[in-house]
N, C-alpha and C positions, 0 to 999 in steps of 0.2 A: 680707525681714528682718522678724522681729516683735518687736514693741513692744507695753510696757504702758503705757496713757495715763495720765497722774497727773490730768488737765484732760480735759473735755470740750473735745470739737474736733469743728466743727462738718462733716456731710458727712465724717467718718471714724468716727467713734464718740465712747461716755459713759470718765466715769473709769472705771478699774480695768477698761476693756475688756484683751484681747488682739488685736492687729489685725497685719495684714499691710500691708508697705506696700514703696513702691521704697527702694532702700537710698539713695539719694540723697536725698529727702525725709527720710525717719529721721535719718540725720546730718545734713544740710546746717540743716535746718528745727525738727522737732519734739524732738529731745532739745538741742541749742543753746538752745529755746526754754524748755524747761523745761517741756511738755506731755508729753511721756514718757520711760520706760527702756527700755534694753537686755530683751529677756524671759528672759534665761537660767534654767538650771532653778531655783537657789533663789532669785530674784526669783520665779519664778510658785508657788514653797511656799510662800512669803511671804505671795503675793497670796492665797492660796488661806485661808492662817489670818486674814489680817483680814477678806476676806468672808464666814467663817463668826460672826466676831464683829459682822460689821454686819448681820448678816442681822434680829435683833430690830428693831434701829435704823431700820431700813430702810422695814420693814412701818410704822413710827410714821411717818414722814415721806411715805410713799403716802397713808395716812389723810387726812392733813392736808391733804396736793395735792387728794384728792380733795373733798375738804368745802369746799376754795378754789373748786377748780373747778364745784361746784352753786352755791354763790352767784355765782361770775361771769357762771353759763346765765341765772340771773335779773334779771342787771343791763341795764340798757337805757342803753346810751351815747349820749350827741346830740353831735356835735361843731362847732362853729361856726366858719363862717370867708367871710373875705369872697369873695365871687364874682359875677361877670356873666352874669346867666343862674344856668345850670347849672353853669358855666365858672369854675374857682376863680382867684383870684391867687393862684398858690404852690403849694403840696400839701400834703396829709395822710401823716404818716409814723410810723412806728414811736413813735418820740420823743412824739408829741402823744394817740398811742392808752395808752402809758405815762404820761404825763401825767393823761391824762381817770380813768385808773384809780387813781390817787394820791390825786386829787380825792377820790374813791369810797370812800377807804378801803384798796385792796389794793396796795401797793406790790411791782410786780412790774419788774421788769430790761425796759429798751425789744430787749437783744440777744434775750430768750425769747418777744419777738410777732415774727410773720411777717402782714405782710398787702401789701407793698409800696406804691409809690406811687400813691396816687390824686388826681386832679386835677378829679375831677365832682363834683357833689353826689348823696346819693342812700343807699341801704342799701347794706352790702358788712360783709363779714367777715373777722376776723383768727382764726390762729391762733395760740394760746397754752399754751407749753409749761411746763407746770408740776413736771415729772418725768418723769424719761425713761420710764416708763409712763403718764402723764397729760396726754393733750393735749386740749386743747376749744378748741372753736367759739367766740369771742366775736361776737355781731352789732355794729355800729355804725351810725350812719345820720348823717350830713353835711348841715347844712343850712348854709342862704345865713344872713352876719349879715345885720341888718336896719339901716338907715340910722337 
């Protein structure tokens, strides 16, 4: 069955993809949901003339991912938290990496970092998607609070 995604959906593709999927997922799941259409032909003429009209648009909003994405290479995150040892109470998650960046200045969505959960202290990296062609490395580093 193919579909046009109105929404990014994560592990199947961006908007205005065309994708193939089981027709039980399609029905049951992502058009109920409101993440995508039916592909028939004059849906995908359709699709076909607004991405030629987003295509300007487009290149403007890469730019911008990308000029996000050098300042964030340069940012140096410390994040704080309490632990014994090495050994944290709790963990570090998505939530708190989007938090530390808010701090910062760049307010980015906790659903476009990837770096899972960590429970140690120490360096480790997230990644951060800023455009479906613009993904970077952010570094972090976790320390212990201090009494």
């Amino acid at each position: 069955m193919e579909l046009i995604l109105k929404k990014d959906v994560q592990n199947l593709g961006f908007k205005d993809d065309v994708v193939a999927v089981k027709p039980g997922y399609g029905r049951n799941f992502l058009i109920p949901q409101g993440f995508a259409q039916l592909a028939t032909p004059s849906a995908k003429k359709v699709l076909a003339e607004n991405l030629k009209q987003k295509a300007h648009k487009e290149a403007k909003i890469v730019n911008d991912a990308k000029t996000l994405a050098e300042a964030l290479k340069a940012l140096e995150i410390k994040l704080t938290a309490k632990a014994g040892g090495e050994k944290l109470f709790g963990s570090i998650t998505n939530s708190d990496i989007a938090e530390a960046l808010g701090k910062a200045g760049h307010e980015i969505d906790r659903k476009f970092i990837t770096s899972g959960i960590v429970k140690r202290t120490g360096k480790y990296s997230a990644t951060v998607r800023l455009h479906r062609e613009v993904i970077v490395e952010l570094g972090y580093e976790i320390v212990a609070e201090k009494a």
